[in-house]
Every structure is written in structure tokens, then in C-alpha cells.
PDB file of N, CA, C, O and CB in Angstrom:
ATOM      1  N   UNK A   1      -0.611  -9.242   6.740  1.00  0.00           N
ATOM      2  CA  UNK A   1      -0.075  -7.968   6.311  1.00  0.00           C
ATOM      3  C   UNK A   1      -1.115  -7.192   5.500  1.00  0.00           C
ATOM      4  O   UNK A   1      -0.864  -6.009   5.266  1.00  0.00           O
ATOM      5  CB  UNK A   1       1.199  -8.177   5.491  1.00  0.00           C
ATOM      6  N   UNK A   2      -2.417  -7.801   4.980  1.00  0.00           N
ATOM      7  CA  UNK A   2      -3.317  -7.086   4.609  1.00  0.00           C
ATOM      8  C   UNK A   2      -3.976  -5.990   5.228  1.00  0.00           C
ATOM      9  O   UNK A   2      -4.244  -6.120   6.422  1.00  0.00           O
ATOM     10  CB  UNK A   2      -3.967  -7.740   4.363  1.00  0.00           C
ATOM     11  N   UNK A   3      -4.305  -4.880   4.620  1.00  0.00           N
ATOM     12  CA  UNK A   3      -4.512  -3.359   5.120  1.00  0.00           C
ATOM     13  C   UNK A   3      -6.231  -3.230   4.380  1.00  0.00           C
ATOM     14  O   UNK A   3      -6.456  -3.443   3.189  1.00  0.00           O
ATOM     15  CB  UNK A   3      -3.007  -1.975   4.296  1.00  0.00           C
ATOM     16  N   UNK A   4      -7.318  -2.828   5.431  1.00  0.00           N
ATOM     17  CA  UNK A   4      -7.764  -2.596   5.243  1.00  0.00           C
ATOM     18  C   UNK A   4      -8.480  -1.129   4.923  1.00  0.00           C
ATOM     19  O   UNK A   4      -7.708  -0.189   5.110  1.00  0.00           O
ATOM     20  CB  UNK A   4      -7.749  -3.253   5.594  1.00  0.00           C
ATOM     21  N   UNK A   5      -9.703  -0.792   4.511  1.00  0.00           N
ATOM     22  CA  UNK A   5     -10.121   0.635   4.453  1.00  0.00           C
ATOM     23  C   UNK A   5     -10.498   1.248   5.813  1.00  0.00           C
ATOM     24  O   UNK A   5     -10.317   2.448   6.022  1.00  0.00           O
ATOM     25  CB  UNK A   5     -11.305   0.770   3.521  1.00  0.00           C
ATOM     26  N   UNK A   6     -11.195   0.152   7.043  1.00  0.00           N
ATOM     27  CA  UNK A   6     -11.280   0.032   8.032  1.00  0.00           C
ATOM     28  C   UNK A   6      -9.898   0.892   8.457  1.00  0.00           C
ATOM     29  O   UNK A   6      -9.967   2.117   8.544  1.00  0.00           O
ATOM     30  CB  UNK A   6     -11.552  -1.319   8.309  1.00  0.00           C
ATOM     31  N   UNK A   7      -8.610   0.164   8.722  1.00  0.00           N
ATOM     32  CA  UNK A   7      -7.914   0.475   9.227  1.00  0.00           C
ATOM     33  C   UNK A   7      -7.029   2.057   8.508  1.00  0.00           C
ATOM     34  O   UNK A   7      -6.348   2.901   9.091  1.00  0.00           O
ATOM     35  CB  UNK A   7      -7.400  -0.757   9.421  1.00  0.00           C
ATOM     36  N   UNK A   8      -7.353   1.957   7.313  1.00  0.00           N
ATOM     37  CA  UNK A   8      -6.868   3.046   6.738  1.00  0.00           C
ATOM     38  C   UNK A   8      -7.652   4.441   7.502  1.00  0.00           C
ATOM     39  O   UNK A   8      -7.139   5.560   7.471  1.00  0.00           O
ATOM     40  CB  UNK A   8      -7.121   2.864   5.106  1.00  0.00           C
ATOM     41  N   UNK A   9      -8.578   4.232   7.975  1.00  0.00           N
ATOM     42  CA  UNK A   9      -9.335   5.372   8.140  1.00  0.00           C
ATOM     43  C   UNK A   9      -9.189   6.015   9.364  1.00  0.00           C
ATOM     44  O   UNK A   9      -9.244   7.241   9.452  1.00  0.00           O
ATOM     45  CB  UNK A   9     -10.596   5.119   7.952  1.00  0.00           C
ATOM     46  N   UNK A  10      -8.913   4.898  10.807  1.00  0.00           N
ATOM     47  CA  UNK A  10      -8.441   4.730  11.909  1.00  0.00           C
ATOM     48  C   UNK A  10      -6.760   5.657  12.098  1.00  0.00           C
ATOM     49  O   UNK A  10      -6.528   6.460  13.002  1.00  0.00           O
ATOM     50  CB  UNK A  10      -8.468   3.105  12.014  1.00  0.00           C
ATOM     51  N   UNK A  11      -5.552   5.168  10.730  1.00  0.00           N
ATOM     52  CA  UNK A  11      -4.881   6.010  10.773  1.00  0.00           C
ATOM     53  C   UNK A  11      -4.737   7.429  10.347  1.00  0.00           C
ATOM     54  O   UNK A  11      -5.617   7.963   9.671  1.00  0.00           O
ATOM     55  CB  UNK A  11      -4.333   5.551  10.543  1.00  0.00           C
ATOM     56  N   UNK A  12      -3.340   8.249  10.828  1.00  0.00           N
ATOM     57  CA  UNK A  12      -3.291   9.444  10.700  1.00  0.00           C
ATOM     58  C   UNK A  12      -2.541   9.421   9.368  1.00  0.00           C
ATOM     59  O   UNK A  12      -2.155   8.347   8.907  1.00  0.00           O
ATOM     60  CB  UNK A  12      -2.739  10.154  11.871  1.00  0.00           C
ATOM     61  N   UNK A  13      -2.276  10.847   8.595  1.00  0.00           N
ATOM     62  CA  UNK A  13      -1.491  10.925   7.418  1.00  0.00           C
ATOM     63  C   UNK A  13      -0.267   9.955   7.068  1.00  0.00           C
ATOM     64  O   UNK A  13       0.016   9.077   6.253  1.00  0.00           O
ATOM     65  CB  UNK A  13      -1.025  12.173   7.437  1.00  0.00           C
ATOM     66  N   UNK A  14       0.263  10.587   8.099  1.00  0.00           N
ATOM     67  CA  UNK A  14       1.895  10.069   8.586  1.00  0.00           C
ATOM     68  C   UNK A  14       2.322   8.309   8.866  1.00  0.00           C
ATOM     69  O   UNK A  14       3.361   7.785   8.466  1.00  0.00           O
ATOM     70  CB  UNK A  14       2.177  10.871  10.257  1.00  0.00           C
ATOM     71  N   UNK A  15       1.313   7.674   9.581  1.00  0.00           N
ATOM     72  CA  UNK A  15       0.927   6.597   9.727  1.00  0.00           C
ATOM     73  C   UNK A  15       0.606   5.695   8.041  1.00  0.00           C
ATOM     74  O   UNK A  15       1.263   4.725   7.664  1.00  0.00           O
ATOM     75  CB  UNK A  15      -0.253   6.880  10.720  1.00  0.00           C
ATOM     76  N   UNK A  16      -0.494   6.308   7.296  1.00  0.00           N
ATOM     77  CA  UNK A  16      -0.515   5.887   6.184  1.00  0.00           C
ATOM     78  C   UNK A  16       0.931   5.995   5.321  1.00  0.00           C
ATOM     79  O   UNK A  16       1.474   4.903   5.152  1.00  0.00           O
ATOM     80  CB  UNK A  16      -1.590   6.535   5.665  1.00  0.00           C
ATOM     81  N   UNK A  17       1.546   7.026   4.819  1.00  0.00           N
ATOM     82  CA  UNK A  17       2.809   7.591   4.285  1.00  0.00           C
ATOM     83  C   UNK A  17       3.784   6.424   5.131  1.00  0.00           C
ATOM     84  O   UNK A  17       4.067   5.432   4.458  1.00  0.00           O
ATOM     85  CB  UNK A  17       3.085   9.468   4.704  1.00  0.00           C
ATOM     86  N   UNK A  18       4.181   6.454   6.184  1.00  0.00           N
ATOM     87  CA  UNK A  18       5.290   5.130   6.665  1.00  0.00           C
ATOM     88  C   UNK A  18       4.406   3.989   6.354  1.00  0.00           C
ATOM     89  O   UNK A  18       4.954   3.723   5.285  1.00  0.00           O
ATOM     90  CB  UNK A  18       5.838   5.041   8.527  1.00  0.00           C
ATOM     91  N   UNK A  19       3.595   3.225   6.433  1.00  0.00           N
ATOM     92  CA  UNK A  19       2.701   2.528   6.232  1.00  0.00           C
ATOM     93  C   UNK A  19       3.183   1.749   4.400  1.00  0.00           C
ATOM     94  O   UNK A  19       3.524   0.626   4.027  1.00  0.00           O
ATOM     95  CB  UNK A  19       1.279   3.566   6.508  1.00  0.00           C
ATOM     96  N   UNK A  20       2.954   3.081   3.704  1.00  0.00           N
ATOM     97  CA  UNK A  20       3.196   2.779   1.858  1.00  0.00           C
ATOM     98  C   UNK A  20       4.544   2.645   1.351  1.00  0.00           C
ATOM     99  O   UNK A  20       4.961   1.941   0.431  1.00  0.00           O
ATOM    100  CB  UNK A  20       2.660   4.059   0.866  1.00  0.00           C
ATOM    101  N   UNK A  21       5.279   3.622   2.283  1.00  0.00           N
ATOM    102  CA  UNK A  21       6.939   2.821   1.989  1.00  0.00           C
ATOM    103  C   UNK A  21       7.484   2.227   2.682  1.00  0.00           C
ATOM    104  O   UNK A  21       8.690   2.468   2.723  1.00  0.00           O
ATOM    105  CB  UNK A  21       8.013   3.451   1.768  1.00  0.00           C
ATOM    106  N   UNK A  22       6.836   0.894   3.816  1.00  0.00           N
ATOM    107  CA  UNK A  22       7.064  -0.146   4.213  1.00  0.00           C
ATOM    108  C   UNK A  22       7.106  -0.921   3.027  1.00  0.00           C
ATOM    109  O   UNK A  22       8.149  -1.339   2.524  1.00  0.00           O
ATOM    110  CB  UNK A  22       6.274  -0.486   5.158  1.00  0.00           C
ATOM    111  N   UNK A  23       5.393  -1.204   2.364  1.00  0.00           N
ATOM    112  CA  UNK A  23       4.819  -2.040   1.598  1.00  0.00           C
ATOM    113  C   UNK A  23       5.902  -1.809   0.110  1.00  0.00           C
ATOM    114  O   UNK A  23       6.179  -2.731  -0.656  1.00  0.00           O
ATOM    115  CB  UNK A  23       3.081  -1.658   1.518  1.00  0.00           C
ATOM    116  N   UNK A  24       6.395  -0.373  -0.043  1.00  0.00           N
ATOM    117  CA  UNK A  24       7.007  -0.495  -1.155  1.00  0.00           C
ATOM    118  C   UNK A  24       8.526  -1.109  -0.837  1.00  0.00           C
ATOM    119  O   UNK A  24       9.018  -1.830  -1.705  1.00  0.00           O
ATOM    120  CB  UNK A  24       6.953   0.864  -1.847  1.00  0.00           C
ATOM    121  N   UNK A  25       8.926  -0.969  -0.192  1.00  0.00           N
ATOM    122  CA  UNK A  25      10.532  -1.630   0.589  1.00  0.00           C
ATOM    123  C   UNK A  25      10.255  -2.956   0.039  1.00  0.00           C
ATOM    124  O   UNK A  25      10.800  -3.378  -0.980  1.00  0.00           O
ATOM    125  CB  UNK A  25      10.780  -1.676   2.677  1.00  0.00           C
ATOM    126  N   UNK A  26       9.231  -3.735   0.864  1.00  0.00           N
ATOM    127  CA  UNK A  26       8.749  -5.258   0.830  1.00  0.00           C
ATOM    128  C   UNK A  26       8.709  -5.390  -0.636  1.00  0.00           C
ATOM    129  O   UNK A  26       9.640  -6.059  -1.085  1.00  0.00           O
ATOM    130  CB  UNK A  26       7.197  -5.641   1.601  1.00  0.00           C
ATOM    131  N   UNK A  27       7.667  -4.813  -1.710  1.00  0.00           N
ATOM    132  CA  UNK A  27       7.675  -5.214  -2.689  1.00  0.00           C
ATOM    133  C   UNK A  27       8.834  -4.959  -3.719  1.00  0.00           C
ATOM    134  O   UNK A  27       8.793  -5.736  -4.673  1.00  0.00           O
ATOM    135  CB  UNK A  27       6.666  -4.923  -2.960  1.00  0.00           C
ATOM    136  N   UNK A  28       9.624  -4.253  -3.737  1.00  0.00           N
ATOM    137  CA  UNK A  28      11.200  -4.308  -4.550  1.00  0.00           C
ATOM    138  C   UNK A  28      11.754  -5.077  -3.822  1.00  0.00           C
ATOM    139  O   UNK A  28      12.564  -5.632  -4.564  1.00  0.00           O
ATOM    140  CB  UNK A  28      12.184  -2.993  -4.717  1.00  0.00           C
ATOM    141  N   UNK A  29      11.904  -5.667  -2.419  1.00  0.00           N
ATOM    142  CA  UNK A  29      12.832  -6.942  -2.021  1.00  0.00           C
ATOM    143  C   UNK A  29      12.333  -8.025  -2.899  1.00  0.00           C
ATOM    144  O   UNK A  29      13.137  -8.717  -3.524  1.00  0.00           O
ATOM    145  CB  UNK A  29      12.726  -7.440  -0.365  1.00  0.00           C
ATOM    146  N   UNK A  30      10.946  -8.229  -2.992  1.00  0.00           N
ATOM    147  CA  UNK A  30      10.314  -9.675  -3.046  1.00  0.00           C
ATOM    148  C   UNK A  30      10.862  -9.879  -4.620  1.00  0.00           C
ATOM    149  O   UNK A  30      11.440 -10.864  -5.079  1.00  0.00           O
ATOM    150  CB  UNK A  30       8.339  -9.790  -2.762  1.00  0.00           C
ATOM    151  N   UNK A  31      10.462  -8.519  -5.359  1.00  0.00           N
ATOM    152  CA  UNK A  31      10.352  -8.369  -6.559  1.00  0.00           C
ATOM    153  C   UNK A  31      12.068  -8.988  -7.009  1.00  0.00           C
ATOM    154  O   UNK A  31      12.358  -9.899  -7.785  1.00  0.00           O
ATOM    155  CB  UNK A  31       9.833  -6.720  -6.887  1.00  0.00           C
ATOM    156  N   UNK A  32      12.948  -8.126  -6.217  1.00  0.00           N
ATOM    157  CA  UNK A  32      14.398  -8.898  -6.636  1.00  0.00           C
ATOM    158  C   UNK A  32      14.764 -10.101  -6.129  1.00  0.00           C
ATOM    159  O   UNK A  32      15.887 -10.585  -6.276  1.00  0.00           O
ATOM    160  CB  UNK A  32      15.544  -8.170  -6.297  1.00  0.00           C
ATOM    161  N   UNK A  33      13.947 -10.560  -5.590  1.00  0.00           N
ATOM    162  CA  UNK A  33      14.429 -12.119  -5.387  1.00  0.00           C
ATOM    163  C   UNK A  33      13.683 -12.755  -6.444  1.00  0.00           C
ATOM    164  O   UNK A  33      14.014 -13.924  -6.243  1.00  0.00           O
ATOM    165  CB  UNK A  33      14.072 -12.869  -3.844  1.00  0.00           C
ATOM    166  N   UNK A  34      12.771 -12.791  -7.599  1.00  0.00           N
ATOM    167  CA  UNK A  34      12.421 -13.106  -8.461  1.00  0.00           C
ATOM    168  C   UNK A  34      13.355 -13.071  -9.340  1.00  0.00           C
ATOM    169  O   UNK A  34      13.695 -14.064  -9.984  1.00  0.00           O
ATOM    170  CB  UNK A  34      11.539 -12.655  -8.641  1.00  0.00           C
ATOM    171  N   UNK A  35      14.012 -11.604  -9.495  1.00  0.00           N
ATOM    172  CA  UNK A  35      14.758 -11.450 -10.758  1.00  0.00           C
ATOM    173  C   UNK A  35      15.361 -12.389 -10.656  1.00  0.00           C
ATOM    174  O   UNK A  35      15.382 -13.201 -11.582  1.00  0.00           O
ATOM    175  CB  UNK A  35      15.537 -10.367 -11.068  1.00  0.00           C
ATOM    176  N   UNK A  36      16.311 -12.670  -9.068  1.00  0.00           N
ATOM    177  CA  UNK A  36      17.543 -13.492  -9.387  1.00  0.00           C
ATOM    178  C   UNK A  36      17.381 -14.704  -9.201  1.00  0.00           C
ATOM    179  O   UNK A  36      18.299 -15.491  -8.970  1.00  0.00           O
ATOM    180  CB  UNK A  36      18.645 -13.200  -8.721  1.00  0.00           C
ATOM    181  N   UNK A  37      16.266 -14.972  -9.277  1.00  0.00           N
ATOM    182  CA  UNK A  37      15.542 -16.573  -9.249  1.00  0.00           C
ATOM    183  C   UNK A  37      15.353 -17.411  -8.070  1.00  0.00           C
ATOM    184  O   UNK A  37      14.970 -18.580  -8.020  1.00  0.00           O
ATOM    185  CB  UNK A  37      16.319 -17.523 -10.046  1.00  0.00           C
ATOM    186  N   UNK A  38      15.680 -16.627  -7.146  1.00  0.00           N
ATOM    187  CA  UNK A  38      15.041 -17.032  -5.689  1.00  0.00           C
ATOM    188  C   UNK A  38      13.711 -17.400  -5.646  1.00  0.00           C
ATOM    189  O   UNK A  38      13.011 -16.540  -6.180  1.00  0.00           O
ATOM    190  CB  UNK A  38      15.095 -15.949  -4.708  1.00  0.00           C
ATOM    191  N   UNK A  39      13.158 -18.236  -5.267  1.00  0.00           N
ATOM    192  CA  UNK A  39      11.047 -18.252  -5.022  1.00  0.00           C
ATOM    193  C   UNK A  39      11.121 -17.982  -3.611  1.00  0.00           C
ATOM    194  O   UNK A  39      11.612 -18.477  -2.596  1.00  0.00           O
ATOM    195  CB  UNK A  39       9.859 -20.154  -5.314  1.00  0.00           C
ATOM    196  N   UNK A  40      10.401 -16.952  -3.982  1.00  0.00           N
ATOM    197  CA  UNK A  40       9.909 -15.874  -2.558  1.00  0.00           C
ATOM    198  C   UNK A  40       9.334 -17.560  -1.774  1.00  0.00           C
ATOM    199  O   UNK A  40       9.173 -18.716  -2.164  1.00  0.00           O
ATOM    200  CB  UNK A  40       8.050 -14.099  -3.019  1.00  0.00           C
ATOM    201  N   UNK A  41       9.146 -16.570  -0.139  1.00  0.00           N
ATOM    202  CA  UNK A  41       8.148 -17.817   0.562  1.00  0.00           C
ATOM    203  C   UNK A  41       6.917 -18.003   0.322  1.00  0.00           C
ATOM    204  O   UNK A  41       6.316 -19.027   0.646  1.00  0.00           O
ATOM    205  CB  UNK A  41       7.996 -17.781   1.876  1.00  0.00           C
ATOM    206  N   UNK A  42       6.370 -16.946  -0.325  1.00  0.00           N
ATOM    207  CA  UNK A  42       4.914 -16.602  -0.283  1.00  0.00           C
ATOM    208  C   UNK A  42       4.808 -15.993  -2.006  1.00  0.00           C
ATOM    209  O   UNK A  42       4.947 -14.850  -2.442  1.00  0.00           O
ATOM    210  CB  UNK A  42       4.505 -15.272   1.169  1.00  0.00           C
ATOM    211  N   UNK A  43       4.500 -17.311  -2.716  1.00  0.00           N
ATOM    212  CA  UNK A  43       4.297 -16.249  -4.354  1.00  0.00           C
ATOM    213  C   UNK A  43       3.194 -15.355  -4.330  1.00  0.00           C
ATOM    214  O   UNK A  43       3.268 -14.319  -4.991  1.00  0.00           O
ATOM    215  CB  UNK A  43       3.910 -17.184  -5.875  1.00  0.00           C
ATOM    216  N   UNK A  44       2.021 -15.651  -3.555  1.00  0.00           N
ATOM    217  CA  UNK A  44       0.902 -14.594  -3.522  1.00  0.00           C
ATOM    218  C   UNK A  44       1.033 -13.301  -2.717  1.00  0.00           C
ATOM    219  O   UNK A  44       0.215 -12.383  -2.771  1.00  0.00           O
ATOM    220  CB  UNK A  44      -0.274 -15.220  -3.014  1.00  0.00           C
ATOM    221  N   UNK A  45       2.124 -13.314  -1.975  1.00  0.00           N
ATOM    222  CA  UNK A  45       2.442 -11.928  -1.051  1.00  0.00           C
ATOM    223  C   UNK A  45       2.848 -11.011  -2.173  1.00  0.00           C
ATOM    224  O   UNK A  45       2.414  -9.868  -2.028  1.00  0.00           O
ATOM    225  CB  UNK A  45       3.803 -12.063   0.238  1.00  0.00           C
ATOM    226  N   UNK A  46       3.461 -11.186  -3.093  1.00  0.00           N
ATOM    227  CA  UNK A  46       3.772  -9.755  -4.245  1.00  0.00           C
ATOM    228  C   UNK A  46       2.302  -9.666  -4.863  1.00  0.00           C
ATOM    229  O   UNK A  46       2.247  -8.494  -5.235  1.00  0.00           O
ATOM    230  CB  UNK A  46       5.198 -10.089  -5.806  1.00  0.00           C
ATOM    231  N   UNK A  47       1.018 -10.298  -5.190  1.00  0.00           N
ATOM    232  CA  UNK A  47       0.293  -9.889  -5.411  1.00  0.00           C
ATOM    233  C   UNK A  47      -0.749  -8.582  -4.525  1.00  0.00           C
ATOM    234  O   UNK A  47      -1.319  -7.554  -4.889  1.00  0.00           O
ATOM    235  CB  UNK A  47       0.064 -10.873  -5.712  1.00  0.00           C
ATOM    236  N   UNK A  48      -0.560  -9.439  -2.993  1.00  0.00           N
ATOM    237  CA  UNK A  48      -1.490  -8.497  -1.919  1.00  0.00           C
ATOM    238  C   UNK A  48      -0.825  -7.353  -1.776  1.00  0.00           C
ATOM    239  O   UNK A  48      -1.549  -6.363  -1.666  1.00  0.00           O
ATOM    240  CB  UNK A  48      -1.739  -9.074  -0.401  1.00  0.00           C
ATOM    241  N   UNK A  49       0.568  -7.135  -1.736  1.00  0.00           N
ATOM    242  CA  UNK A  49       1.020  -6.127  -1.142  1.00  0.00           C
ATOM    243  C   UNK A  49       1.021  -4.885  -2.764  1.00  0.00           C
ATOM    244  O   UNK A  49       1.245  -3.675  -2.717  1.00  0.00           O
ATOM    245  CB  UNK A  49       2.661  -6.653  -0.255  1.00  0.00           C
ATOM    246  N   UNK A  50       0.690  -5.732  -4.054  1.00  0.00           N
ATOM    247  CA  UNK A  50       0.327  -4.680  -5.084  1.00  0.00           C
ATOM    248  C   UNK A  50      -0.736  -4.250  -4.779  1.00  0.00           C
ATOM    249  O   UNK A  50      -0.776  -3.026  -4.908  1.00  0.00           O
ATOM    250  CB  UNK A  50       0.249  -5.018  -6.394  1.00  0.00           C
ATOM    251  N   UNK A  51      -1.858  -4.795  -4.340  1.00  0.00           N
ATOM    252  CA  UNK A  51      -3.398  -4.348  -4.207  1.00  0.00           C
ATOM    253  C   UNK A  51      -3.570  -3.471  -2.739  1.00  0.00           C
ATOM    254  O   UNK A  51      -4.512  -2.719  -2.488  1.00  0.00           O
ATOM    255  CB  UNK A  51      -4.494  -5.873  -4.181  1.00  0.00           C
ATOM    256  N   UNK A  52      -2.303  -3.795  -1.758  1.00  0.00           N
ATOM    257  CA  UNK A  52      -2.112  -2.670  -0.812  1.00  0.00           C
ATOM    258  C   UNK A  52      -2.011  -1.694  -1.292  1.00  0.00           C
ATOM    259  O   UNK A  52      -2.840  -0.797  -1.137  1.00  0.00           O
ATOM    260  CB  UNK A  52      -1.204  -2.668  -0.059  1.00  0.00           C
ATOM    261  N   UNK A  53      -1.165  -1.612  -1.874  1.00  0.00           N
ATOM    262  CA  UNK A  53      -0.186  -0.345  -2.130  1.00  0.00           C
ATOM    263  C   UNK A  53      -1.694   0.661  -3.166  1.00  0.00           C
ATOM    264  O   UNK A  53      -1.944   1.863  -3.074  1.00  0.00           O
ATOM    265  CB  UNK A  53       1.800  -0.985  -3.401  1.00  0.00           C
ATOM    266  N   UNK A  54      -2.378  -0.330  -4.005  1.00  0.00           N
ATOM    267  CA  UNK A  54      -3.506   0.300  -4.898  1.00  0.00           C
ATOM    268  C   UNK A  54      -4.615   0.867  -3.975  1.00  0.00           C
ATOM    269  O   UNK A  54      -5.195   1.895  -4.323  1.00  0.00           O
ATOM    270  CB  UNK A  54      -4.182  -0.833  -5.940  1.00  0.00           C
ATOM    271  N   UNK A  55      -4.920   0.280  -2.874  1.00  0.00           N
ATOM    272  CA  UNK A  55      -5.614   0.154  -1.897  1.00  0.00           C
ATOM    273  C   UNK A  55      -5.112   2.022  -1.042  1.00  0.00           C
ATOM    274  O   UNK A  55      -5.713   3.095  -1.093  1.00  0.00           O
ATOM    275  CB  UNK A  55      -5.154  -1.559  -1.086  1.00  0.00           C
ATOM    276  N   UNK A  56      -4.310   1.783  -0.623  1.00  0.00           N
ATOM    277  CA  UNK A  56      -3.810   2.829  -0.165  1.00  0.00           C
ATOM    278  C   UNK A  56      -3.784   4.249  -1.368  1.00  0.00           C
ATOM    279  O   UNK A  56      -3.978   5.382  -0.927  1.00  0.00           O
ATOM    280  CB  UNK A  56      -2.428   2.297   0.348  1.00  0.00           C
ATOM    281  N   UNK A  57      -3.609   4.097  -2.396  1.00  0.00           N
ATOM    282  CA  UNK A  57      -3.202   5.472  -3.306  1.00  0.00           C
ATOM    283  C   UNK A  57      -4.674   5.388  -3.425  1.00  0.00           C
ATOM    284  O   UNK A  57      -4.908   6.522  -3.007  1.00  0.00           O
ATOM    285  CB  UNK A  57      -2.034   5.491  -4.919  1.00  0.00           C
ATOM    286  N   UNK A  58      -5.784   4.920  -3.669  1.00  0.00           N
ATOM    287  CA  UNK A  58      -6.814   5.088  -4.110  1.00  0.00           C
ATOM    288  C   UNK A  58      -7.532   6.062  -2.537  1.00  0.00           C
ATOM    289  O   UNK A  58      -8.171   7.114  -2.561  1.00  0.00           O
ATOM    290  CB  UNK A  58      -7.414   3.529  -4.696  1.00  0.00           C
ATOM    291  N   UNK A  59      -7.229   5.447  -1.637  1.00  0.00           N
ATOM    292  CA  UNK A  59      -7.773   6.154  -0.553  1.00  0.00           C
ATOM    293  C   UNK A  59      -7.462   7.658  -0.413  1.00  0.00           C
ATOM    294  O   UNK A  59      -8.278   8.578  -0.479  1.00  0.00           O
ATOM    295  CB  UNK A  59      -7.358   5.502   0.592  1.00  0.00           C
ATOM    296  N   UNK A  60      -6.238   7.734  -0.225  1.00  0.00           N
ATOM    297  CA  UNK A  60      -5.930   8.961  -0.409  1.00  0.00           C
ATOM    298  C   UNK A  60      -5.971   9.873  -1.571  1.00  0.00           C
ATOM    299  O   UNK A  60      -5.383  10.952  -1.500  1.00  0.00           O
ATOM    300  CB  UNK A  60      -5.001   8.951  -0.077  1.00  0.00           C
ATOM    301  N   UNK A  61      -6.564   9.558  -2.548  1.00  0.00           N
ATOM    302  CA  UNK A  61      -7.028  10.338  -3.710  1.00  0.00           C
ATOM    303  C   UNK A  61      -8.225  10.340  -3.330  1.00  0.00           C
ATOM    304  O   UNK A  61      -8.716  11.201  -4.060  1.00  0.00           O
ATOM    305  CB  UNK A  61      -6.818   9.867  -5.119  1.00  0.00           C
ATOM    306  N   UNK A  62      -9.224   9.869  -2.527  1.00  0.00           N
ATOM    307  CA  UNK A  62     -10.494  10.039  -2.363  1.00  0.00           C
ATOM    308  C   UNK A  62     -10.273  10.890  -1.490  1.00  0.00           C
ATOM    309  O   UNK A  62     -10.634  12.067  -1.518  1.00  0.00           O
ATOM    310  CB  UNK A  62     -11.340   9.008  -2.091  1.00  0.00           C
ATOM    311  N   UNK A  63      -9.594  10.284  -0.561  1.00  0.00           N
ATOM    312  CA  UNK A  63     -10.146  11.748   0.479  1.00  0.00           C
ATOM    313  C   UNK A  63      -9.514  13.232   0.472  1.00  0.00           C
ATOM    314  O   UNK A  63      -9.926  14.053   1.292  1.00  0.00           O
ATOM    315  CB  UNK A  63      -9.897  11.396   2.090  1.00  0.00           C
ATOM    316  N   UNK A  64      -8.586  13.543  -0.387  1.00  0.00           N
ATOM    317  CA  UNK A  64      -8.208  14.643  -1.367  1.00  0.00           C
ATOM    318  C   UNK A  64      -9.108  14.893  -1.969  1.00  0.00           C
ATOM    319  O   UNK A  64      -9.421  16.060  -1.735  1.00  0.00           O
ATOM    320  CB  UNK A  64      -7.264  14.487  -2.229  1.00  0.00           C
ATOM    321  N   UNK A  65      -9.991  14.271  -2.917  1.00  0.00           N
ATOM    322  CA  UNK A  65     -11.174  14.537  -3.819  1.00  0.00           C
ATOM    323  C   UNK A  65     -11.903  15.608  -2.823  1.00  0.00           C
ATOM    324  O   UNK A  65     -12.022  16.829  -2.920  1.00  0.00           O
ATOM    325  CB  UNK A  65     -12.170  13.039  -4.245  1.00  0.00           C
ATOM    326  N   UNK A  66     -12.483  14.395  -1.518  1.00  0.00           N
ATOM    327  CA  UNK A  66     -13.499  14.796  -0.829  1.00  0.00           C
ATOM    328  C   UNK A  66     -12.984  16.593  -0.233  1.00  0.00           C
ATOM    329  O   UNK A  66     -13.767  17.517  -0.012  1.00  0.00           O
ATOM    330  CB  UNK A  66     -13.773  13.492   0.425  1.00  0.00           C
ATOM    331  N   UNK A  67     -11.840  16.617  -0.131  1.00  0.00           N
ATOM    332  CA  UNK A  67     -10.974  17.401   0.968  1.00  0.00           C
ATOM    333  C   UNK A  67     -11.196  18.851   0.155  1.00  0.00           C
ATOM    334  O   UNK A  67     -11.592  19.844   0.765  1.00  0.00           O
ATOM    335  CB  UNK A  67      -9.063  16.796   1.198  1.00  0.00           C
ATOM    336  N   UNK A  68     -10.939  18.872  -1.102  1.00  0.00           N
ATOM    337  CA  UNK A  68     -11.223  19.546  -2.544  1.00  0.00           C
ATOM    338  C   UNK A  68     -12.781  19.976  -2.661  1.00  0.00           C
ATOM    339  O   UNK A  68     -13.235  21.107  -2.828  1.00  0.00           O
ATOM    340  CB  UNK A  68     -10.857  18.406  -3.839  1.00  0.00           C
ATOM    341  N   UNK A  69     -13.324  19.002  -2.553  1.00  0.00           N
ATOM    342  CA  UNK A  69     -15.252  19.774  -3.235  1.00  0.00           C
ATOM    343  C   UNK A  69     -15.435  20.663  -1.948  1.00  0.00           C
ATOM    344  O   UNK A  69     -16.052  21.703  -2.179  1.00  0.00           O
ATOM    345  CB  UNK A  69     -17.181  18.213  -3.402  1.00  0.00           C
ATOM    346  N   UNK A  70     -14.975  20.458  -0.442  1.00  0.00           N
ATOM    347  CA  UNK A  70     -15.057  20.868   0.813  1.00  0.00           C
ATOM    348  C   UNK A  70     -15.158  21.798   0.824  1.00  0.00           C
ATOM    349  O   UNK A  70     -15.947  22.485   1.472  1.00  0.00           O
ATOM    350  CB  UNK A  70     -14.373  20.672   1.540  1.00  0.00           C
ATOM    351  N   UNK A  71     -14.058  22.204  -0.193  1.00  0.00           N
ATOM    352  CA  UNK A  71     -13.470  23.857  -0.412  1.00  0.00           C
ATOM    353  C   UNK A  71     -13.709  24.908  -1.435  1.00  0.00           C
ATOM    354  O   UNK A  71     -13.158  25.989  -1.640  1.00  0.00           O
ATOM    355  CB  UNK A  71     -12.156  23.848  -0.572  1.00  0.00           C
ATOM    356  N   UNK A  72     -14.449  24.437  -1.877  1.00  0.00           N
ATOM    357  CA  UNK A  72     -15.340  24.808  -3.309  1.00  0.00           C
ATOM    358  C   UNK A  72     -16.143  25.753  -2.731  1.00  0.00           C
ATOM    359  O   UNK A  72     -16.994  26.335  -3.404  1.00  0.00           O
ATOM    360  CB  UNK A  72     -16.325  23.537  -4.116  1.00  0.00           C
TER     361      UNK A  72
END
């Protein structure tokens, strides 16, 4: 389920955007099966899918940045 920059770049807007509120769906499920003391299957999957989700907002603030000086 790891997302790369590779692949981030390959997709379109829309693609990324469904893409980040997949990963956020996944991470409030995983996250409430913690609360209620369930152990997820995977304890390291709430970590990757945080560094997705960072992974993803960081991209798209770059290429907004870039999208921005363009127009300067």
C-alpha cells in the first residue's frame, strides 16, 4: 500500500485527492480499532499510511509552490 513520489507524479489531481481519502478512511478505521483495543493486523500499517498521507500533502504543496513562482 506504499505510495511513492514515482507514482505520485504518474497520477492526475483527482487520482491523488481519491488516493488521500482512501489512506485517510484506512487510518481512522485502524486508528479506532486501537481505541477499542482491538490489535490491528499490521501495527506498522498506521505508521506507513501516516508517512503516506505526509508524503502526499508535501507533494502537492510543492508542486503548488512550483505552480506559483510559474506565475510570477
Amino acid at each position: 500500500m506504499r505510495i511513492t513520489t514515482k507514482e505520485l507524479e504518474t497520477m492526475g489531481p483527482e487520482a491523488i485527492k481519491a488516493k488521500l481519502t482512501e489512506m485517510k478512511k484506512e487510518s481512522i478505521k485502524l486508528n479506532a480499532q486501537v481505541a477499542t483495543g482491538t490489535t490491528p493486523k499490521s501495527p506498522g500499517l498506521i505508521r506507513r499510511i501516516k508517512k503516506d498521507i505526509a508524503r502526499i500533502h508535501t507533494y502537492t504543496t510543492k508542486k503548488t509552490m512550483e505552480r506559483n513562482k510559474t506565475h510570477e
